[in-house]
N, C-alpha and C positions, 0 to 999 in steps of 0.2 A: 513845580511841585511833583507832577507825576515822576518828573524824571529822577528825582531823590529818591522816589518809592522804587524803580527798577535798578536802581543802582546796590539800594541797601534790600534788593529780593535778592538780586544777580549774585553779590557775595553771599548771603545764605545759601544758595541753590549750590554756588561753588564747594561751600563748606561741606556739605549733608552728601554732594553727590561723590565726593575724594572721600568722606568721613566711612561711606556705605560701604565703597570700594573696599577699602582697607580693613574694615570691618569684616566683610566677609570672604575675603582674603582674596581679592582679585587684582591681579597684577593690572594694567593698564590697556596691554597688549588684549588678552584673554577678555576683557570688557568691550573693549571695541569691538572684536569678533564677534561676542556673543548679541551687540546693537546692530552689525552689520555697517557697522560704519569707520575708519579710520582713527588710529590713536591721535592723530593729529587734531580730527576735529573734538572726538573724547576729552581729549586735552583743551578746548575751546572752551568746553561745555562748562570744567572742571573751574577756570581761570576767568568764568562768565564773561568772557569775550565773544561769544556764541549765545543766543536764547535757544531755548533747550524745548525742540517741538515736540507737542503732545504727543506722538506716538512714539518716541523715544522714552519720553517721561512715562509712560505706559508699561515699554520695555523694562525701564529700569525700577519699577515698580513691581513687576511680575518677578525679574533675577533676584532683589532684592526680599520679595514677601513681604516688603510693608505697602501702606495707602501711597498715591501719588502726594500725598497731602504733607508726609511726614518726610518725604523727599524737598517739597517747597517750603518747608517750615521755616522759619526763622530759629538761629542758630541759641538763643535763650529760650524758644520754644521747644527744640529736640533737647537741652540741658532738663527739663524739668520733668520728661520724662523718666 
């Protein structure tokens, strides 16, 4: 049971985190940079093949200016915003 739950986080977190990007117009490249981390893992993060550690999540919460909350949200949850 848990693992359905991180499965159906994982794609949410994939969505919100590519959704955010593009949203505030950050290339993939330019993102990683600014996490300090490689596009390749970026790209992990992004395709939730990767869990996305809290000080990342932090990072991408500060570039971004929303909560780390509305980054993990589930994707009918950032819809009804």
């Amino acid at each position: 049971m848990e693992e359905k739950s991180w499965e159906r986080g994982k794609q949410a977190m994939r969505i919100r985190i590519k959704e955010l990007r593009i949203e505030h117009g950050y290339r993939e490249q330019e993102l990683a940079r600014l996490l300090s981390i490689s596009v390749r893992t970026l790209r992990r993060y992004q395709s939730g093949q990767t869990r996305l550690p809290g000080d990342t999540l932090m990072k991408l919460s500060a570039i971004f200016g929303v909560p780390p909350e509305e980054i993990l949200m589930e994707e009918d949850d950032a819809n009804d915003r």
